[in-house]
N, C-alpha and C positions, 0 to 999 in steps of 0.2 A: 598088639604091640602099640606101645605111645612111645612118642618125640616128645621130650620138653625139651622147651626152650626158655631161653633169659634173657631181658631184655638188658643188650648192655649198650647203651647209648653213653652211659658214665660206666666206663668200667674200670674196678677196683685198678692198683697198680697190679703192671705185672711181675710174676715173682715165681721160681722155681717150682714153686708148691703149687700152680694153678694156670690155665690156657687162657686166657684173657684178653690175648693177643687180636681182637676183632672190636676196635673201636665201632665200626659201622652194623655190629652184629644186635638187630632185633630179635624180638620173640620168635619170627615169624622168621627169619633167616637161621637163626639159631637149632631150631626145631630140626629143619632140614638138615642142617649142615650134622646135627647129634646121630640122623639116619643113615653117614656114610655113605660105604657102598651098598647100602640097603632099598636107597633111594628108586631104585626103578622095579624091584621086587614088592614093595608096597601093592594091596590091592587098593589101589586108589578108589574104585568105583564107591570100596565099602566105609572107605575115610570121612571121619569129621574134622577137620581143618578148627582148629576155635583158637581165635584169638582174642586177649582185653582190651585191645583199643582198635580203634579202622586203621586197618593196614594204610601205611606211605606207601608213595609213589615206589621203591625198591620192594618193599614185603608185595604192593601187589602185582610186581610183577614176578616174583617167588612164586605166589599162588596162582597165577595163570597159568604159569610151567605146569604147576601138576596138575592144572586142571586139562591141559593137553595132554597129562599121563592118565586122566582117566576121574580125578578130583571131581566130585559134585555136590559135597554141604561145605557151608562152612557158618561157622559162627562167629558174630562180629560181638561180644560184649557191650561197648561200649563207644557211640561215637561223637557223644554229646561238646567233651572236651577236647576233641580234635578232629578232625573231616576229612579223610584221606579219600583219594579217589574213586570211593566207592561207584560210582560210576560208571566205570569202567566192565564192573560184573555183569550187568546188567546186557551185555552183549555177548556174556557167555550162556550158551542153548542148554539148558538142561542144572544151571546151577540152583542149589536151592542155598538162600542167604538165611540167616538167622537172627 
């Protein structure tokens, strides 16, 4: 099973035709939020989390949740152009970053 997600930081107008209603919604919120009530049935242990830019301050604490659910890769693409907390992973036991 995959989550995509979309980063809607500028999100189109909203309009009958489309849910776009999450000004605050990243890739990494997004993804989750596509999973429903899927979200705890996930076998996290066997999940790759990938993201294209370093998760913000809100996306990482999105992925700490599931990393409480059982989360342990994740792929950060990209974090030349922005520098999100990564940090923070680094005091989760057992995560493997990418």
């Amino acid at each position: 099973q995959v989550a995509l997600g979309n980063n809607n930081r500028i999100p189109p107008p909203a309009s009958e035709d489309n849910d776009f209603g999450y000004p605050t919604d990243h890739g990494e919120t997004s993804a989750i939020r596509a999973m429903g009530s899927e979200w705890d049935k996930v076998d996290w242990a066997n999940t790759v989390f990938a993201t294209t830019l370093s998760p913000c301050v809100m996306c990482t604490r999105t992925i700490q949740a599931a990393y409480g659910l059982g989360l342990r890769s994740l792929v950060i693409a990209e974090s030349d152009s922005f520098k999100g907390p990564e940090d923070q992973f680094d005091s989760m036991a057992g995560m493997r970053i990418v």
